[in-house]
C-alpha positions as CSV (number, residue, x, y, z in Angstrom):
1,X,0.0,0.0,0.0
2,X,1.6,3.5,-0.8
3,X,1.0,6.8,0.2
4,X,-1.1,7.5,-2.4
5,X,-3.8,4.6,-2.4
6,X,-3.8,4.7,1.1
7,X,-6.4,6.4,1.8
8,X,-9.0,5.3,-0.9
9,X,-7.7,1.8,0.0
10,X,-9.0,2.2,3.7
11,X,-12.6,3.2,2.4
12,X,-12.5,1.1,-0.3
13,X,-12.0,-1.7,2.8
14,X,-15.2,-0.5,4.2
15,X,-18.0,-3.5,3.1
16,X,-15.1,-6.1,3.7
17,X,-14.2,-5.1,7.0
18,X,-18.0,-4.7,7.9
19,X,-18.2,-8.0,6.6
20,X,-15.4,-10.2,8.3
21,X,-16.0,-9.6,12.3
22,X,-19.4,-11.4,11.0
23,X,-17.1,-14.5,10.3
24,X,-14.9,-14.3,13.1
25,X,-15.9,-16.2,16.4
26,X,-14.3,-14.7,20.0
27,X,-11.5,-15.8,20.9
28,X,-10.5,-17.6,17.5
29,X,-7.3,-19.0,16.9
30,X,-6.0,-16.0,14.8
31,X,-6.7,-14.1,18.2
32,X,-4.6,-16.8,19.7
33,X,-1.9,-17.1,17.6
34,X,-1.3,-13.2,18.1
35,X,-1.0,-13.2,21.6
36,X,1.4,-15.8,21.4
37,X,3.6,-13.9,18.9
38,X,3.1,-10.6,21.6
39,X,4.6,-12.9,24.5
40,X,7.2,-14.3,22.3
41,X,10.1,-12.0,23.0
42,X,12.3,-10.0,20.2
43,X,15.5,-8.6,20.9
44,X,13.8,-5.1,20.8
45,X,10.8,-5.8,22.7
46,X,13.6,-7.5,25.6
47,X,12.3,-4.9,28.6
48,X,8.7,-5.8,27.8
49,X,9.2,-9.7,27.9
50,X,11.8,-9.2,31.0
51,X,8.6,-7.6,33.1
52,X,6.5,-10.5,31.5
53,X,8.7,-12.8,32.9
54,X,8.7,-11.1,36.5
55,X,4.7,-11.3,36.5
56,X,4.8,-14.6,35.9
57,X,7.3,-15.4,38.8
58,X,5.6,-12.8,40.8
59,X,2.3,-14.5,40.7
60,X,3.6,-18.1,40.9
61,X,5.6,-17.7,43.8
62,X,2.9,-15.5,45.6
63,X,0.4,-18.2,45.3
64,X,3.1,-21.0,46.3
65,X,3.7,-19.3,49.2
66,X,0.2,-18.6,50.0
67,X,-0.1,-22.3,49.9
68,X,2.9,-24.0,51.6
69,X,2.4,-21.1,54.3
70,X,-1.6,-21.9,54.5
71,X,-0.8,-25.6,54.8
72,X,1.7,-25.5,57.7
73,X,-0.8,-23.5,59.1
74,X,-3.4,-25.7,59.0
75,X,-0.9,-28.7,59.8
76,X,0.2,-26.7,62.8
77,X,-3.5,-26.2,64.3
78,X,-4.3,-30.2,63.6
79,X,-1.5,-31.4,65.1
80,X,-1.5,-29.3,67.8
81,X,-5.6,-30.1,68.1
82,X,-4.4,-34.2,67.8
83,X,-2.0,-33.8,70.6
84,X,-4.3,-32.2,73.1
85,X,-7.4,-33.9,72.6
86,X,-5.0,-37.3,72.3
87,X,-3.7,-36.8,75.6
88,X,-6.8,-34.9,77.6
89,X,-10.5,-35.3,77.4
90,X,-13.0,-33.3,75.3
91,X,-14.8,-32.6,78.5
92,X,-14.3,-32.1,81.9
93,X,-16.3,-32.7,85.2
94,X,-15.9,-31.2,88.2
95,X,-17.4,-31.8,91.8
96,X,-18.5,-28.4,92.9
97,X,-18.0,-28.0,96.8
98,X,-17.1,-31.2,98.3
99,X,-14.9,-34.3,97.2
100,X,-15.2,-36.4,94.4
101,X,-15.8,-39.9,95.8
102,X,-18.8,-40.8,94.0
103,X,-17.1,-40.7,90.6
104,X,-17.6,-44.6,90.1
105,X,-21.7,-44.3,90.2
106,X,-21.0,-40.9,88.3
107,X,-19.2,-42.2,85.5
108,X,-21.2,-45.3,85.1
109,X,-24.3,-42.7,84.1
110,X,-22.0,-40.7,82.0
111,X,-20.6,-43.6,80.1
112,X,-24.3,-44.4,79.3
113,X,-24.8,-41.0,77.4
114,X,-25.0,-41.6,73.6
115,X,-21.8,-40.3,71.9
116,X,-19.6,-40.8,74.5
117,X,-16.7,-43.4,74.2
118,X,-14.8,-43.2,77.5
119,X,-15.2,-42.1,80.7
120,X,-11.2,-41.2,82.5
121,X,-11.0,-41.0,86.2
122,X,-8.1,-38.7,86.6
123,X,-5.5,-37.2,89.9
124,X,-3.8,-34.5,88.9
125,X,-0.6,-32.8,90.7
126,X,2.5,-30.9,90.2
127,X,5.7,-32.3,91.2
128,X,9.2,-32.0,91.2
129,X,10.8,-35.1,89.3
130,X,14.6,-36.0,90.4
131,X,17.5,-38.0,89.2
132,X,21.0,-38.3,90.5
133,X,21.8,-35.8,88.2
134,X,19.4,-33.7,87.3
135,X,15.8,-31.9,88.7
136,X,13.2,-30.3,87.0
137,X,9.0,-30.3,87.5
138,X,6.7,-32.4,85.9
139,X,2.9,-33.5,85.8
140,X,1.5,-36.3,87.3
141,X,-1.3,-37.8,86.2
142,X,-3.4,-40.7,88.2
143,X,-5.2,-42.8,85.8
144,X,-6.1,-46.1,85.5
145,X,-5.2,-49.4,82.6
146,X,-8.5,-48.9,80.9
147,X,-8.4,-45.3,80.6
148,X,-4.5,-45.0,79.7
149,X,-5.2,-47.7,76.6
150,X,-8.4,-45.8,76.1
151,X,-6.3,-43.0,74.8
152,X,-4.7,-44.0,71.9
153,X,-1.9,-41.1,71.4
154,X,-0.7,-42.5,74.6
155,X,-0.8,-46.2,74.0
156,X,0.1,-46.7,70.6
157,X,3.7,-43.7,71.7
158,X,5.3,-46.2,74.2
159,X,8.8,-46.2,73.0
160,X,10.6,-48.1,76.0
161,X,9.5,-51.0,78.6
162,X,5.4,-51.5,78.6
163,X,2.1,-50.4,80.1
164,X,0.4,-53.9,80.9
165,X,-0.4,-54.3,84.3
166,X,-0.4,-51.0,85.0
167,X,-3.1,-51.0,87.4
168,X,-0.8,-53.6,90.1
169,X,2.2,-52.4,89.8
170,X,4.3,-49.0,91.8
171,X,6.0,-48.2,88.7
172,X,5.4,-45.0,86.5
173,X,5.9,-44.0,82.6
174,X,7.5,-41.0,82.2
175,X,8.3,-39.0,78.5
176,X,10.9,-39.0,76.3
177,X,12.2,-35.7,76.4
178,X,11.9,-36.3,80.6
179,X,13.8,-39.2,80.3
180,X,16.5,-37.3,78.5
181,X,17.1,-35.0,81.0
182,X,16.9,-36.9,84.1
183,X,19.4,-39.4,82.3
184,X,17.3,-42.5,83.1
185,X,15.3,-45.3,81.7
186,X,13.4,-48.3,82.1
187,X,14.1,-49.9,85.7
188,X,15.8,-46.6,86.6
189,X,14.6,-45.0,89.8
190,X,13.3,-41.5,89.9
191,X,12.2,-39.5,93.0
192,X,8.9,-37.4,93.2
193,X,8.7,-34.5,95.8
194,X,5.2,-33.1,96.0
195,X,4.6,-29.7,98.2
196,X,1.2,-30.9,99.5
197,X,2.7,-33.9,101.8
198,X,1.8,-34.5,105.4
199,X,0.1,-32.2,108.0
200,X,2.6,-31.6,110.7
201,X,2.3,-29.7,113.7
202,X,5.0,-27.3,112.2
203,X,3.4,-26.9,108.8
204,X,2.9,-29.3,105.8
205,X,5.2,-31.5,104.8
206,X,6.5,-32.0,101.4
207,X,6.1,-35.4,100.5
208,X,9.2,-37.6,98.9
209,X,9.0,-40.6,97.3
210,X,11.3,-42.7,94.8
211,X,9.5,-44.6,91.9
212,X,10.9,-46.9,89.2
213,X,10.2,-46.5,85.9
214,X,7.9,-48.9,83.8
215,X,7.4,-47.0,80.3
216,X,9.0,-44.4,78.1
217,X,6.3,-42.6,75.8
218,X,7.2,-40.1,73.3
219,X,3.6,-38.0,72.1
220,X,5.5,-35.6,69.6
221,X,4.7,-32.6,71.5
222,X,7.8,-31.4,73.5
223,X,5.5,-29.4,76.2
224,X,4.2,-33.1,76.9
225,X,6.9,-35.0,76.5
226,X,9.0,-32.9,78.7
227,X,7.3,-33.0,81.6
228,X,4.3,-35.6,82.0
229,X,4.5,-38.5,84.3
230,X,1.7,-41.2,84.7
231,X,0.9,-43.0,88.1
232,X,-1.5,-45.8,88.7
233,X,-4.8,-44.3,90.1
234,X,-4.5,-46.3,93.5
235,X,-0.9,-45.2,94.0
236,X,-2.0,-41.1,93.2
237,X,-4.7,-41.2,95.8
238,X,-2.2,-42.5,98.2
239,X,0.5,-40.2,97.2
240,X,-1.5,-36.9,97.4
241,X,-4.0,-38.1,100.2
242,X,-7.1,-38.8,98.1
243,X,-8.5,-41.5,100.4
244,X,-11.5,-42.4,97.9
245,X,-11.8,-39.5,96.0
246,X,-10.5,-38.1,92.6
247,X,-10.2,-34.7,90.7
248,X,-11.5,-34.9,87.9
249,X,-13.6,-36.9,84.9
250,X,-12.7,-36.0,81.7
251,X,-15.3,-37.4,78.9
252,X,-14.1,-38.4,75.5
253,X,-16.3,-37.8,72.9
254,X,-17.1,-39.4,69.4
255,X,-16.9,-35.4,68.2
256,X,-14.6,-33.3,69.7
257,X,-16.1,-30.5,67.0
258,X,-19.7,-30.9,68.0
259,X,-18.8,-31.0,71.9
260,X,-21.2,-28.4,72.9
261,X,-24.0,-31.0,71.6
262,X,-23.3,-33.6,74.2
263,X,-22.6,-30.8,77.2
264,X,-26.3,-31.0,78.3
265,X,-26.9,-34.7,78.3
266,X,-23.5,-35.4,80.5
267,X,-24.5,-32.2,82.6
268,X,-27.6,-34.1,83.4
269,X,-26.4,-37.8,83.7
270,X,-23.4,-36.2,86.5
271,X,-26.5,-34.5,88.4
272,X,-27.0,-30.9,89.8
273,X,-23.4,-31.3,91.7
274,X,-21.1,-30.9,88.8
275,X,-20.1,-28.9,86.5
276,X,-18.3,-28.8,83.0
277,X,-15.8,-27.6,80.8
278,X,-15.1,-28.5,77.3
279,X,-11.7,-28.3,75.4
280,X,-12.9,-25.3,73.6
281,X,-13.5,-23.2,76.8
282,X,-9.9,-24.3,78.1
283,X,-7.8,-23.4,75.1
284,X,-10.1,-21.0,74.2
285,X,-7.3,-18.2,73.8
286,X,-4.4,-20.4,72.5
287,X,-6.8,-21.4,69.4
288,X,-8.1,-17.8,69.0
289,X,-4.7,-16.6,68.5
290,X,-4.1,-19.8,66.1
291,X,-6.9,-18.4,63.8
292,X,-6.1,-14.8,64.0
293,X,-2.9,-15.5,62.7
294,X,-3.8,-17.6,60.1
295,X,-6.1,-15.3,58.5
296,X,-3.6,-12.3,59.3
297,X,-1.0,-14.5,57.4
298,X,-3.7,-15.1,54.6
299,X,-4.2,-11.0,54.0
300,X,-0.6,-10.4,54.0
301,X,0.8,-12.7,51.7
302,X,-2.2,-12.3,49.2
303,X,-0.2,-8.9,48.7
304,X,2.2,-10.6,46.7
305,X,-0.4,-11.9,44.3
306,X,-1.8,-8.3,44.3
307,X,1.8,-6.8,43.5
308,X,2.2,-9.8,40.6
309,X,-1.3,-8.7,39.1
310,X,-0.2,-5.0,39.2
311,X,3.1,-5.9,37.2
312,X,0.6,-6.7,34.4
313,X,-1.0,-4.6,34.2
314,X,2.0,-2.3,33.9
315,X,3.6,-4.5,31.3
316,X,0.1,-4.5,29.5
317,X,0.3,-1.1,28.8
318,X,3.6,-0.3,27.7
319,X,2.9,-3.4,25.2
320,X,0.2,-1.9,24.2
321,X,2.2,1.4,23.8
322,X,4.5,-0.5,21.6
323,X,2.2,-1.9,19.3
324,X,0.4,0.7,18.7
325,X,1.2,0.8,14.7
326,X,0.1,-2.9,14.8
327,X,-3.4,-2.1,16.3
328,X,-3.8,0.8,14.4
329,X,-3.2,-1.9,10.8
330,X,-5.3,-4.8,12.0
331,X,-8.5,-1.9,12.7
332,X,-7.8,-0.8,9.3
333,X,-7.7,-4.1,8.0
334,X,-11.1,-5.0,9.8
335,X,-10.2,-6.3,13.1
336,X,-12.9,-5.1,15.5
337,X,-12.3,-3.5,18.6
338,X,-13.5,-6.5,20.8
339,X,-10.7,-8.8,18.6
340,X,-7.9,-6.5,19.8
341,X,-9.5,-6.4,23.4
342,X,-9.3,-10.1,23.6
343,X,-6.1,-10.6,21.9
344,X,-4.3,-8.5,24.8
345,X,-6.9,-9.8,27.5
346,X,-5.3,-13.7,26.5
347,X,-1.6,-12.1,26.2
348,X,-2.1,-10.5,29.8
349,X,-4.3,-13.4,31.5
350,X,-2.2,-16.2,30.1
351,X,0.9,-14.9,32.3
352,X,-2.0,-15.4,35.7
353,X,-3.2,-18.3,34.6
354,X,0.3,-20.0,33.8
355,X,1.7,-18.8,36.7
356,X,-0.8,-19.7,39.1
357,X,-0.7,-23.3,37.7
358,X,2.9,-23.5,38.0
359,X,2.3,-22.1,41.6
360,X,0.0,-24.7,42.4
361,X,2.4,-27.3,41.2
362,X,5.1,-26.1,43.2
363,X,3.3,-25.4,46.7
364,X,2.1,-28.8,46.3
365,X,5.3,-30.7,45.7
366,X,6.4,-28.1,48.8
367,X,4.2,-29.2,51.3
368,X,4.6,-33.0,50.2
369,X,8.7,-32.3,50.9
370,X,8.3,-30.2,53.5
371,X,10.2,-32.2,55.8
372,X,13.2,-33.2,53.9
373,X,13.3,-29.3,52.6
374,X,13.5,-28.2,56.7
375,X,16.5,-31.0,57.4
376,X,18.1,-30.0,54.5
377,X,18.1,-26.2,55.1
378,X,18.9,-27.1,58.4
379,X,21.9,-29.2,57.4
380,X,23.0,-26.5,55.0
381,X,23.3,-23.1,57.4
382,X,23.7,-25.3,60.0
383,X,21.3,-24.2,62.2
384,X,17.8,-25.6,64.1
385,X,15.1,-24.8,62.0
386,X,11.7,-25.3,63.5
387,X,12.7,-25.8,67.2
388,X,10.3,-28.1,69.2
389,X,11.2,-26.6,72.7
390,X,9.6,-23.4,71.1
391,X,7.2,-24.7,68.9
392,X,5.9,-27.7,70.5
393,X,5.8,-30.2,67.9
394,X,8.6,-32.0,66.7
395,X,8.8,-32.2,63.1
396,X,7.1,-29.2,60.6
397,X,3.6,-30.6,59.6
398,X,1.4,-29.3,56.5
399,X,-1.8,-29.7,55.9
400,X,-3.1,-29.2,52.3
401,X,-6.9,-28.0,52.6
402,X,-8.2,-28.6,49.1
403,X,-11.0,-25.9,49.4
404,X,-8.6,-23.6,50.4
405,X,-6.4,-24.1,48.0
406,X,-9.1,-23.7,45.3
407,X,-10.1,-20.5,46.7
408,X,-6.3,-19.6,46.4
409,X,-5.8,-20.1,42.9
410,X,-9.0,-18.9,41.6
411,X,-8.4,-15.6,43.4
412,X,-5.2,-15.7,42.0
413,X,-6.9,-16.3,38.3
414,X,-9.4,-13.5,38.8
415,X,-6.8,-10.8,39.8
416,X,-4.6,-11.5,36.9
417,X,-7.4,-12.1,34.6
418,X,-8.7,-8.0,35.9
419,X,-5.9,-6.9,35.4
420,X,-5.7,-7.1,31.6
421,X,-8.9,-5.6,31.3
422,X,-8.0,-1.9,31.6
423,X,-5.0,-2.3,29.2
424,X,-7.0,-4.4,26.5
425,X,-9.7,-2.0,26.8
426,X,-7.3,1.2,26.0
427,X,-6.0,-0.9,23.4
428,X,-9.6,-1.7,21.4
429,X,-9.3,2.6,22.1
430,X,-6.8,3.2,20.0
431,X,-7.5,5.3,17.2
432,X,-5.4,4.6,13.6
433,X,-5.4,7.8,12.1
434,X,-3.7,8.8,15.2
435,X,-1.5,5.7,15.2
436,X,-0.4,5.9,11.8
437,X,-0.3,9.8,11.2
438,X,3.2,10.2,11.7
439,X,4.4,6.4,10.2
């Protein structure tokens, strides 16, 4: 075409151009096959495809980190959930106002209650625990045979010696990390000094008594771990003056979610002297803050997806800058306005939609590894990543929820797929006489 048929050439394209969007279906493959050739990179257009290429890892590693962080998360809050309801009851029933000795008749009506699967007796004291060489405080717990192997987190942990015959014998099971410190094991003797001993005429008397250890358990949680100790029941009411009574029933549940549901029927079965406390009520603030932070996290890091989606829109535009000649040919040539809007709405949307798929992929294949990633890291700076003395578990869980991380990558979809809207709308703008005037 030359200067001087141009014009006459561009009205004499009228009918045909009216004619061809008729023909052409959205999104056809010629729209396809430009938008390709637009994020195909020349040597001249090198700045354009370089912020191309940063979107794209922008918004893949914003949505991998939104996963892998969402999953430990969510790994972190099971875990922790597994590890407290493993080792203590949904539910808890107090005496209100004068020992607990009835608990036997008591538990007998509780155990009754549909949805209820054990019943625990339970003693509960602080002590100081004491080896040759070492002291520190621990937990005891009172509990009987049937109630320890009614608590599966316990039974099935036993590392060292055993827990049959538990009910007959003087012996106690101590944790791991316990162990550890005291430098014992099984057969080892151990001394426990409790503050509440006999009443003297000079004051009471702490009370000191050496015990051999029967079991090693390890739970996974170092808080536990560290400082539990399990007595026979008969031996804790004789070692902290019971006579016949107890502390405490705690009620384990088929449903530790829907706990509130069987409050009112235990409440009933333990009669108008008790009175109860679920596990929501007592780690009420230590899940709050769990949740807080998690959806904290969540707002945060969807800022990198944000920042990701703002690089292309940027790169959009100075694209569409760039090729302004090209729009300004294809409108002459009868390319509609909605063609050019969708062949920069693909360009723009494939970069999200690539990159949140390759996001996806790697979050997943993240949280699979997460493990051998955290020893390795560990290995390399040589340092203690994920310490269990501060973070109570022992190894780095994740937790993949899959509607979660649906909701994550189709947020990550829409915001990329918005943000080529305003730049492939300026582009369908474009006028060609002003495009072409000084070409």
């Amino acid at each position: 075409m030359t200067a001087s048929d141009g014009p006459s050439s561009v009205r004499g394209s009228g009918p045909t151009s009216a004619a061809a969007p008729a023909g052409t279906s959205a999104f056809s493959p010629f729209e396809w096959m430009l938008a390709g050739r637009y994020l195909r990179a020349r040597r001249k257009e090198g700045f354009i495809s370089v912020i191309a290429g940063f979107s794209f890892v922008g918004i893949m590693l914003g949505v991998a980190t939104l996963i892998i962080v969402m999953a430990v998360m969510n790994g972190f809050r099971k875990d922790l959930f597994s590890k407290i309801l493993g080792l203590n009851g949904h539910i808890v029933v107090h005496k209100i106002g004068e020992p607990f000795e009835d608990y036997a008749d008591i538990s007998a009506r509780i155990a009754a209650v549909s949805g209820v699967k054990a019943v625990i007796p339970l003693i509960e004291g602080q002590v100081m625990v004491s080896s040759v060489v070492h002291a520190t405080g621990g937990l005891v717990r009172g509990i009987d045979e049937a109630s320890i192997n009614a608590l599966p987190l316990i039974a099935s942990n036993v590392r060292d010696g055993t827990l049959a015959g538990f009910d007959n014998q003087s012996g106690i099971a101590i944790g791991q990390r316990l162990a550890n410190s005291l430098r014992v094991g099984v057969g080892d003797q151990i001394t426990l000094v409790s503050p509440r001993g006999a009443t003297t005429p000079f004051g009471t008397a702490p009370r000191s008594k050496p015990y051999t250890i029967s079991a090693v358990f390890e739970l996974g949680m170092s808080e536990y771990d560290r400082m539990m100790v399990f007595m026979p029941l008969g031996e804790a009411k004789r070692y902290f003056s019971k006579g016949g009574s107890i502390d405490v029933l705690e009620v384990v549940v088929d449903d530790p979610e829907r706990v509130s549901h069987y409050s009112a029927d235990i409440r009933q079965a333990g009669g108008p002297t008790v009175q109860l406390s679920d596990w929501r009520q007592r780690n009420e603030t230590f899940f709050t803050v769990l949740e807080v932070e998690r959806n904290v996290m969540f707002i945060i890091l969807s800022l990198i997806v944000l920042v990701a989606a703002l690089n292309i829109i940027s790169g959009l535009m100075m694209l569409v800058k760039d090729k302004g000649r090209d729009i300004a040919i294809l409108r002459t040539m009868g390319a509609t306005k909605g063609a050019i809007m969708r062949v920069f709405l693909i360009t723009g949307a494939s970069i999200g939609v690539v990159g949140t798929l390759a996001g996806f992929a790697l979050g997943i294949v993240f949280c699979w590894n997460i493990e051998s990633i955290r020893n390795f890291v560990a290995w390399l700076t040589n340092t203690r990543i994920f310490d269990p003395q501060v973070y109570y578990l022992n190894k780095l869980p994740a937790d993949i929820d899959v509607g979660e991380t649906g909701f994550i990558v189709v947020m990550a979809m829409l915001l990329s797929v918005l943000a080529t809207l305003y730049p492939s709308w300026r582009a369908s703008k474009l006028d060609p006489v002003e495009a072409l005037r000084y070409e």
